[in-house]
N, CA, C and O atoms as a Maestro MAE file, in Angstrom:
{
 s_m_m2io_version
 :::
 2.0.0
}

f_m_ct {
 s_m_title
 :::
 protein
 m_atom[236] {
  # First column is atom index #
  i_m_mmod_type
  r_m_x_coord
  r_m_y_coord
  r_m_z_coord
  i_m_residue_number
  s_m_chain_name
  s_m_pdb_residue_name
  s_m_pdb_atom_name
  i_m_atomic_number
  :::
  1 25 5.159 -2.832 -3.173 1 A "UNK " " N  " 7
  2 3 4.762 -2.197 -1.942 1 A "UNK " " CA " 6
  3 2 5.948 -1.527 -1.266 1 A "UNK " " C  " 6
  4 15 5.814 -1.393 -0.049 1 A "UNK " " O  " 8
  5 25 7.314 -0.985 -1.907 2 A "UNK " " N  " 7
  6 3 7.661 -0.466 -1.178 2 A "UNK " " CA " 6
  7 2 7.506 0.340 -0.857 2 A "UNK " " C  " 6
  8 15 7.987 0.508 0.264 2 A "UNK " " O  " 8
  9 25 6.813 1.444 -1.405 3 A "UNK " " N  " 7
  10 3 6.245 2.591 -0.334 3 A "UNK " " CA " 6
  11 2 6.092 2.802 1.127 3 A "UNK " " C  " 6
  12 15 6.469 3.618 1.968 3 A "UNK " " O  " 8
  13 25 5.214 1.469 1.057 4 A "UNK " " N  " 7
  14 3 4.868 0.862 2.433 4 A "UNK " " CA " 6
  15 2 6.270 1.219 3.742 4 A "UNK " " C  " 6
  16 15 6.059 1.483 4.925 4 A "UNK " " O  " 8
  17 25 7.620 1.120 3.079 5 A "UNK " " N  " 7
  18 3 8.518 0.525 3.785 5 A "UNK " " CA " 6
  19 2 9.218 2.026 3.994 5 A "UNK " " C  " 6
  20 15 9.897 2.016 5.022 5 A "UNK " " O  " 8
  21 25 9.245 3.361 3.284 6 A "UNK " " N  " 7
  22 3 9.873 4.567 3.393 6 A "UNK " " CA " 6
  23 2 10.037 4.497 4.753 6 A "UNK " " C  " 6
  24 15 9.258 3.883 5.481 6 A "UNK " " O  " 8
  25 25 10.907 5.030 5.099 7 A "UNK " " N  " 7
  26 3 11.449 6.088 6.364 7 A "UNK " " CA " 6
  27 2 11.343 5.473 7.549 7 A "UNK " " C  " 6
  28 15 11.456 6.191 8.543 7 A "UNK " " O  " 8
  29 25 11.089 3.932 7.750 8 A "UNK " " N  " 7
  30 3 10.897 3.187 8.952 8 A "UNK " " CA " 6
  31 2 12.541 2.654 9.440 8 A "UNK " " C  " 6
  32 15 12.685 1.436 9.544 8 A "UNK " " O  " 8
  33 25 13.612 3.444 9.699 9 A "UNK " " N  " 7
  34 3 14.907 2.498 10.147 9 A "UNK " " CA " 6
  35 2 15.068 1.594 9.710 9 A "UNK " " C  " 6
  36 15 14.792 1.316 8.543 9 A "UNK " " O  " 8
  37 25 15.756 0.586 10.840 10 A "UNK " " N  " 7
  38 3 16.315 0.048 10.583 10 A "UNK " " CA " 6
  39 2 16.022 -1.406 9.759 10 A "UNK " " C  " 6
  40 15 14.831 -1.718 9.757 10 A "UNK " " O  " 8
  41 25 16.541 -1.936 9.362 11 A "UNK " " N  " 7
  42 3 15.887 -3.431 8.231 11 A "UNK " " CA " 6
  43 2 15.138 -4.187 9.194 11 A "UNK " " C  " 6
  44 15 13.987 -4.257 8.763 11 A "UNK " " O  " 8
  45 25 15.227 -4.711 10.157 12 A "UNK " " N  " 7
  46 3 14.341 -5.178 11.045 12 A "UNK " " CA " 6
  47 2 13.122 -4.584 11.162 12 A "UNK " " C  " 6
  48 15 12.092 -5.085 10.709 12 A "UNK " " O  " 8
  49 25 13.199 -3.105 11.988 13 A "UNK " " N  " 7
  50 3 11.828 -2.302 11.907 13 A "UNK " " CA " 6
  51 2 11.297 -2.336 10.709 13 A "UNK " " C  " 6
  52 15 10.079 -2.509 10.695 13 A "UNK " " O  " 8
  53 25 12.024 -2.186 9.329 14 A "UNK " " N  " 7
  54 3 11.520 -1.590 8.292 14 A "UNK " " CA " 6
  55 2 10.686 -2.927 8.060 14 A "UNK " " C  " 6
  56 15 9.505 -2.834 8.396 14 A "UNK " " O  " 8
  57 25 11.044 -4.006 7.607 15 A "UNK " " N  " 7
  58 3 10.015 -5.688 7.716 15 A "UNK " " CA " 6
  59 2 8.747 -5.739 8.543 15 A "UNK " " C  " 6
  60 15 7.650 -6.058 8.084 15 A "UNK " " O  " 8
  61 25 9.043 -5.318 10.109 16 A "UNK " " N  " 7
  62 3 8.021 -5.385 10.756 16 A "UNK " " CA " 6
  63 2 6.586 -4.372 10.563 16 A "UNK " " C  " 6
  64 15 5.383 -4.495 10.791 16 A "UNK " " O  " 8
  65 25 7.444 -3.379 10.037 17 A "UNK " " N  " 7
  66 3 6.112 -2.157 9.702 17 A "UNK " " CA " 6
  67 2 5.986 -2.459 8.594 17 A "UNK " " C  " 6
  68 15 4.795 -2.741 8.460 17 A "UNK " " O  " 8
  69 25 6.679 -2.625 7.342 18 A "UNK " " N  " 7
  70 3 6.321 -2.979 6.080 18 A "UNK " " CA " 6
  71 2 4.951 -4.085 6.367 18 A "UNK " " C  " 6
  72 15 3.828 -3.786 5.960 18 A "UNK " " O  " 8
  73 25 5.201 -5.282 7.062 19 A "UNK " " N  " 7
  74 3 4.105 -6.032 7.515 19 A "UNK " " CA " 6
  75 2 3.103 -5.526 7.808 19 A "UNK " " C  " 6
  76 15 2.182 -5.542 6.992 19 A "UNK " " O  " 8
  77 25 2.939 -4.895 9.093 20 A "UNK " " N  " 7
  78 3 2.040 -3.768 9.189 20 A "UNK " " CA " 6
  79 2 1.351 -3.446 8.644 20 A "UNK " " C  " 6
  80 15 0.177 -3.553 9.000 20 A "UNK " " O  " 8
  81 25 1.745 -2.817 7.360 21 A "UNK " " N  " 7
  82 3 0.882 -1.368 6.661 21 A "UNK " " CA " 6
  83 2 0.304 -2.664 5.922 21 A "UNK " " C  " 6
  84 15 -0.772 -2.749 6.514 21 A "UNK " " O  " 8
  85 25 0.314 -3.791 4.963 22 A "UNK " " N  " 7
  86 3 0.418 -4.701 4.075 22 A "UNK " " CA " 6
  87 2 -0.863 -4.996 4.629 22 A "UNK " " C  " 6
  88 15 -1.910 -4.885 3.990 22 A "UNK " " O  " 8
  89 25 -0.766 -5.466 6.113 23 A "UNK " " N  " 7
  90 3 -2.169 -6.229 6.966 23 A "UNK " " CA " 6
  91 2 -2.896 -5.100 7.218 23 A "UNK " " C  " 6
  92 15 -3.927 -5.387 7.826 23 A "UNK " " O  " 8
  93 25 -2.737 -3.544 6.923 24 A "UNK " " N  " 7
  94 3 -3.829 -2.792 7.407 24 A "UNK " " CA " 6
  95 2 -4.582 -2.559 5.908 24 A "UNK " " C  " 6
  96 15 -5.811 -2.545 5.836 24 A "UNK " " O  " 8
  97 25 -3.632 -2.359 4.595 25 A "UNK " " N  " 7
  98 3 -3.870 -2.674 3.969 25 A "UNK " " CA " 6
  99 2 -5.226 -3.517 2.677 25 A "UNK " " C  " 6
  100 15 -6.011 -3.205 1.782 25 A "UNK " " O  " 8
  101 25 -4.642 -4.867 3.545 26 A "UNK " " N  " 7
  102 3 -5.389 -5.942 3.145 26 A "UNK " " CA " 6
  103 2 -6.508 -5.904 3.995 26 A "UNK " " C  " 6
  104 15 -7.523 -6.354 3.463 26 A "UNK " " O  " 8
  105 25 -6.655 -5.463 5.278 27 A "UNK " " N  " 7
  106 3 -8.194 -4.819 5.939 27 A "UNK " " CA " 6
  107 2 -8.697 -4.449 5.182 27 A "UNK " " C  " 6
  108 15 -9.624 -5.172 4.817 27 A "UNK " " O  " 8
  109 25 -8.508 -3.126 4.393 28 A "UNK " " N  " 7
  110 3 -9.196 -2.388 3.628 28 A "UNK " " CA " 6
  111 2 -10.032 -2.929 2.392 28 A "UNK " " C  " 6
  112 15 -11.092 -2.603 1.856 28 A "UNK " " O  " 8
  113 25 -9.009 -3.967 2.173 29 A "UNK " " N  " 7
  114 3 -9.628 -4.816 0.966 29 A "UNK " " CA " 6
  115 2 -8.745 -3.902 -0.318 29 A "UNK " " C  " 6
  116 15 -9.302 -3.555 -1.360 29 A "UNK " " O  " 8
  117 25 -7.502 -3.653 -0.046 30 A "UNK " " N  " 7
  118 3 -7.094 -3.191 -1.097 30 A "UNK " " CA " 6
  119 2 -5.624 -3.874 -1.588 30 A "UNK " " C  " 6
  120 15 -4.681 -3.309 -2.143 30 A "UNK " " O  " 8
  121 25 -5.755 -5.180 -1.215 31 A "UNK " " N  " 7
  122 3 -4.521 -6.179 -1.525 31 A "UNK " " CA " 6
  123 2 -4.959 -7.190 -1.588 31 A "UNK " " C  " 6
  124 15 -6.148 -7.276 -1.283 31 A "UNK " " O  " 8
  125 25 -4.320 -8.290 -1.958 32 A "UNK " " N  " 7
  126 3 -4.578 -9.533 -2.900 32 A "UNK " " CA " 6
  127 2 -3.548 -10.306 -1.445 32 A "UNK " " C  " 6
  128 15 -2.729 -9.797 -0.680 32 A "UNK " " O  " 8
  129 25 -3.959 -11.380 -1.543 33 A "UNK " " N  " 7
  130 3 -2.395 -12.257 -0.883 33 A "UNK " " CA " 6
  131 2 -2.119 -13.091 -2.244 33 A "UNK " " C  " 6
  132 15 -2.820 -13.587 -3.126 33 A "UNK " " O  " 8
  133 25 -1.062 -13.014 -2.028 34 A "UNK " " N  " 7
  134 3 -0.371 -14.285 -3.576 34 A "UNK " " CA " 6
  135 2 0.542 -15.010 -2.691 34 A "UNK " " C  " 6
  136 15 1.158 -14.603 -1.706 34 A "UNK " " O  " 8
  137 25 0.501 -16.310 -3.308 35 A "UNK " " N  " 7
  138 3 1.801 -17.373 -2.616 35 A "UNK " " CA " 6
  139 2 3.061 -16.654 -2.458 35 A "UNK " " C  " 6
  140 15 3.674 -17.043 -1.465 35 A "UNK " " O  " 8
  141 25 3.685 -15.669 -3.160 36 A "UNK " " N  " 7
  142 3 4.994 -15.371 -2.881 36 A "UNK " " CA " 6
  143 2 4.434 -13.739 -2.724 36 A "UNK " " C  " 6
  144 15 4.380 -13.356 -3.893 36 A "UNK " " O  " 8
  145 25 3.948 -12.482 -1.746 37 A "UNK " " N  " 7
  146 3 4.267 -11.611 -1.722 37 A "UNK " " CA " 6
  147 2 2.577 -10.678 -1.942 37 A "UNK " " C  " 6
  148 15 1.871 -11.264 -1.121 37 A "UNK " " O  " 8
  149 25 1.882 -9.829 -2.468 38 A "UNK " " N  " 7
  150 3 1.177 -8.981 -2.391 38 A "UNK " " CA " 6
  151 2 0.527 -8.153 -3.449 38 A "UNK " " C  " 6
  152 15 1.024 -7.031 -3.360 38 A "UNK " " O  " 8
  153 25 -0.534 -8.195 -4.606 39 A "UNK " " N  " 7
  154 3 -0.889 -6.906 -4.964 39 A "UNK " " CA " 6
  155 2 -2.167 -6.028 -4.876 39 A "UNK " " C  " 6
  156 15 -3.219 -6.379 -4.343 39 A "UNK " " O  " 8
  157 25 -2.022 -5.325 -5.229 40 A "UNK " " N  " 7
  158 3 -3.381 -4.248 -5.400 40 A "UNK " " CA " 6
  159 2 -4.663 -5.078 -5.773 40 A "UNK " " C  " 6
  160 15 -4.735 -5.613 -6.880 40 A "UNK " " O  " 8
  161 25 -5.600 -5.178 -4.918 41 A "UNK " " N  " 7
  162 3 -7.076 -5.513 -5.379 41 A "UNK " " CA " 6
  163 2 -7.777 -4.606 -6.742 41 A "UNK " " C  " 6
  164 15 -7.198 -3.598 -7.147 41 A "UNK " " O  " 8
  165 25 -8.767 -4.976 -7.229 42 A "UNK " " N  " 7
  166 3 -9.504 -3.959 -8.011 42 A "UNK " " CA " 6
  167 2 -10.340 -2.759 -7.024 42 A "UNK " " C  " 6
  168 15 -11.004 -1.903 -7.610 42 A "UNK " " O  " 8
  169 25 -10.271 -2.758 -5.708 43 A "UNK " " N  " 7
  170 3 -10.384 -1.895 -5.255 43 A "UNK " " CA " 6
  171 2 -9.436 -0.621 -4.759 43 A "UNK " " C  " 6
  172 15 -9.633 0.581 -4.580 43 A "UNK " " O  " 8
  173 25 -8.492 -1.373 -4.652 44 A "UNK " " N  " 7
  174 3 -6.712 -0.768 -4.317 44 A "UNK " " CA " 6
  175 2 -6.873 0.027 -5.434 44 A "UNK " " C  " 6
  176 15 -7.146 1.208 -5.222 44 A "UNK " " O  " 8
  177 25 -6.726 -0.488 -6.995 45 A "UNK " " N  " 7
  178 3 -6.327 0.042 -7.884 45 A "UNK " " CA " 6
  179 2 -7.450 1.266 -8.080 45 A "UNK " " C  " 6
  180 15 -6.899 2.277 -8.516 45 A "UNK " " O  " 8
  181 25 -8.443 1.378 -7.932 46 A "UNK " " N  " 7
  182 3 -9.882 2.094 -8.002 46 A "UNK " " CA " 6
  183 2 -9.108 3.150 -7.387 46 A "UNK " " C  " 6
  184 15 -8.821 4.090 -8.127 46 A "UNK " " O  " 8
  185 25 -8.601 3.204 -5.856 47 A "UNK " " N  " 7
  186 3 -8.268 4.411 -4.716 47 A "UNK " " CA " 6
  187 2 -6.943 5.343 -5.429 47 A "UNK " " C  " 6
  188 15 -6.868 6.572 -5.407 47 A "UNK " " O  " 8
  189 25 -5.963 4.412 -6.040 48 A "UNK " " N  " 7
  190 3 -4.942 4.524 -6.176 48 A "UNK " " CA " 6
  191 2 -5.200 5.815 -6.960 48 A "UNK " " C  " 6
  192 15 -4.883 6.965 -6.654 48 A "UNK " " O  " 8
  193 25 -5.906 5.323 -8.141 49 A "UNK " " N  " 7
  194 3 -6.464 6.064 -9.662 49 A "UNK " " CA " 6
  195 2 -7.082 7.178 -9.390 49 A "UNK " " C  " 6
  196 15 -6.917 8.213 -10.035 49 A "UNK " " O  " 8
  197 25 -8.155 7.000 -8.011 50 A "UNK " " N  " 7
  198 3 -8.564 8.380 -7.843 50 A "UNK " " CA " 6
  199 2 -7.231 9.462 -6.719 50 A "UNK " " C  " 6
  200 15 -7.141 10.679 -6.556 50 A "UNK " " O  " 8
  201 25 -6.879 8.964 -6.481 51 A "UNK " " N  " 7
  202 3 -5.704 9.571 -5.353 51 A "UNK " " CA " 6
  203 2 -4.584 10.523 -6.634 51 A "UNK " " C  " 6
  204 15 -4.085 11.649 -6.630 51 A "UNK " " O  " 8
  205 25 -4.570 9.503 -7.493 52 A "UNK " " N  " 7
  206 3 -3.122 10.062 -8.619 52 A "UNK " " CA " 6
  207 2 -4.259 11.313 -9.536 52 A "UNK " " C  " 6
  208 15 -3.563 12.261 -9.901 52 A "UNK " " O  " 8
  209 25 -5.381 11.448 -9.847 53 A "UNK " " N  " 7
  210 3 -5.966 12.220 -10.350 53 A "UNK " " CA " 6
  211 2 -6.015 13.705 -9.446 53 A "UNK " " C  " 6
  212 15 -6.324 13.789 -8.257 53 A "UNK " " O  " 8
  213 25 -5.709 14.587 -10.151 54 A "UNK " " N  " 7
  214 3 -5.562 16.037 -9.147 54 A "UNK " " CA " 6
  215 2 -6.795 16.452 -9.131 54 A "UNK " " C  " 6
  216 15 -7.566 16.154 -10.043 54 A "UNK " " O  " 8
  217 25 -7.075 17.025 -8.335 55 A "UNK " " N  " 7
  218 3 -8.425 17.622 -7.743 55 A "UNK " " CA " 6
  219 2 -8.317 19.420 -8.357 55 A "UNK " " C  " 6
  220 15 -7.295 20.105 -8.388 55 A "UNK " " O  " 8
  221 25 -10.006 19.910 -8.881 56 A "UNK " " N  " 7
  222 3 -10.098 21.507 -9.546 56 A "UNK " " CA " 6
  223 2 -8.690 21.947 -8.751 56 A "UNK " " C  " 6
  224 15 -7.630 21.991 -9.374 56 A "UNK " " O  " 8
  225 25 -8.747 22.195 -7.647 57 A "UNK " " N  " 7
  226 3 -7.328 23.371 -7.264 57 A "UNK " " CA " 6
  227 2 -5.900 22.608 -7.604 57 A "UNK " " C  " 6
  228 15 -4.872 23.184 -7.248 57 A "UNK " " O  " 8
  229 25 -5.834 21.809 -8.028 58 A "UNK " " N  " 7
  230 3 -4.565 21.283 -8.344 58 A "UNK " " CA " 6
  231 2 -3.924 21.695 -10.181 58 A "UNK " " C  " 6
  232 15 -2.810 22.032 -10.583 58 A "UNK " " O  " 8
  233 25 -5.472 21.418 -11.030 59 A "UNK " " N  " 7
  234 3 -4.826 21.417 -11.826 59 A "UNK " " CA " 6
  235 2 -4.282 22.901 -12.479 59 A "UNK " " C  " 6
  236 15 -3.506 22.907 -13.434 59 A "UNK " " O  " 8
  :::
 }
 m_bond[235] {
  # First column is bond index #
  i_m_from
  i_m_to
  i_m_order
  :::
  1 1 2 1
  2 2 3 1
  3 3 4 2
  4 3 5 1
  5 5 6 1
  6 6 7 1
  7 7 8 2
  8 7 9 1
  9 9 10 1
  10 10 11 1
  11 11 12 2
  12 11 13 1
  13 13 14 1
  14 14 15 1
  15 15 16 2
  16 15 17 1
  17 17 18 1
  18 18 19 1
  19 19 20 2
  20 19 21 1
  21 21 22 1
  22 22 23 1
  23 23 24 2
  24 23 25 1
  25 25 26 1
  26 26 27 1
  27 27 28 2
  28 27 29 1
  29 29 30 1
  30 30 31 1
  31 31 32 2
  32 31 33 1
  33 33 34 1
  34 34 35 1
  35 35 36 2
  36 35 37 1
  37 37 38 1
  38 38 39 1
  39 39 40 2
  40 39 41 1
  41 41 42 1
  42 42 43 1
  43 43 44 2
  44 43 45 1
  45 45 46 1
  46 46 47 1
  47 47 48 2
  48 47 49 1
  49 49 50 1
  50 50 51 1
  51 51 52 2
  52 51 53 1
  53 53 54 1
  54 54 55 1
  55 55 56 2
  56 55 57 1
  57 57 58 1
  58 58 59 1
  59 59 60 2
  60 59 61 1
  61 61 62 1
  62 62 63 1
  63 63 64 2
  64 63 65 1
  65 65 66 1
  66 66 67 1
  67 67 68 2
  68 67 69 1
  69 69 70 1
  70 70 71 1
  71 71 72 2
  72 71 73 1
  73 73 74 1
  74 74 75 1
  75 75 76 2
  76 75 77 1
  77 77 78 1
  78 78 79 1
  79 79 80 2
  80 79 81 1
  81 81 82 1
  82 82 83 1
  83 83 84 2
  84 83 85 1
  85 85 86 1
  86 86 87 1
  87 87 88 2
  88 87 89 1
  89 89 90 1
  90 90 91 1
  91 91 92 2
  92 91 93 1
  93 93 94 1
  94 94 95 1
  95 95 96 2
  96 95 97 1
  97 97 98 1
  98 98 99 1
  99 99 100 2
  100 99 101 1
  101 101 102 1
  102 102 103 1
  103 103 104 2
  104 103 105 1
  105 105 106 1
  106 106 107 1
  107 107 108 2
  108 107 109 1
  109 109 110 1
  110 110 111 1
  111 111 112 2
  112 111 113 1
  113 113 114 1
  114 114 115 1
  115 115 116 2
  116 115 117 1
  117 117 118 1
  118 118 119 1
  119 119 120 2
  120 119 121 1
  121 121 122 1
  122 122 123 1
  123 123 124 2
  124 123 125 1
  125 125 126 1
  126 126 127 1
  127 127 128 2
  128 127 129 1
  129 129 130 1
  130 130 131 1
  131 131 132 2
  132 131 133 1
  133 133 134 1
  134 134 135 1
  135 135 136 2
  136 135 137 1
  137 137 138 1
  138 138 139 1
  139 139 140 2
  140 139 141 1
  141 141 142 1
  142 142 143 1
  143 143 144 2
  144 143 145 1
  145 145 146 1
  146 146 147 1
  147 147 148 2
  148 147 149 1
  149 149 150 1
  150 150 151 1
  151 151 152 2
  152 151 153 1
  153 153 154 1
  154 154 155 1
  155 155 156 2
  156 155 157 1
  157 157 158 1
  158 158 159 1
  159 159 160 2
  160 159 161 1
  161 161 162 1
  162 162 163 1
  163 163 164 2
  164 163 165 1
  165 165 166 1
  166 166 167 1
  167 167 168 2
  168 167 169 1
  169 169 170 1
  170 170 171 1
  171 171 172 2
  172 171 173 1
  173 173 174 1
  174 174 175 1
  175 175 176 2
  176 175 177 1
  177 177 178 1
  178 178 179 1
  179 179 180 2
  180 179 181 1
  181 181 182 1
  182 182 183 1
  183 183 184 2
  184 183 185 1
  185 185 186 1
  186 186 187 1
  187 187 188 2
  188 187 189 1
  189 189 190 1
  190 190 191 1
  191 191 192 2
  192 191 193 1
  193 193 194 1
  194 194 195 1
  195 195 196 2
  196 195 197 1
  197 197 198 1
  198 198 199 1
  199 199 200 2
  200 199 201 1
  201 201 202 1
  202 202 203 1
  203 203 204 2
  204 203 205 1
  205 205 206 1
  206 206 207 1
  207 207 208 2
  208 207 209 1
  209 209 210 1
  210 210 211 1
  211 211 212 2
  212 211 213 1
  213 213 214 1
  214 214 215 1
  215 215 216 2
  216 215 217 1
  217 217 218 1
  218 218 219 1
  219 219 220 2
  220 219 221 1
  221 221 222 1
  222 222 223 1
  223 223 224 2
  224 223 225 1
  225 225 226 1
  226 226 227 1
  227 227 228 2
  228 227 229 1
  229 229 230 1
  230 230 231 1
  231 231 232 2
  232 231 233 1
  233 233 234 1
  234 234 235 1
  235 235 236 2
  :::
 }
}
């Protein structure tokens, strides 16, 4: 998830928003909680797959 964490300052901020996006995230239903840390649901991965696929004017 670092994505999550781009361009937010400083290491403090960057934790607190990294948190953030993780819990808006996991709203969506597109994250897992694991004992140590976070991944992609089978729905996450579903969005992801269509997001990375280019759309007619792209290709």
């Amino acid at each position: 998830m670092s994505g999550a964490f781009a361009g937010c300052g400083t290491p403090v901020r960057r934790s607190l928003t990294g948190f953030r996006d993780v819990r808006r995230l996991k709203e969506l239903g597109l994250t897992e909680s694991l004992p140590t840390g976070y991944r992609l649901s089978p729905r996450g991965r579903a969005v992801l797959a269509h997001l990375e696929t280019p759309g007619p004017d792209e290709v």
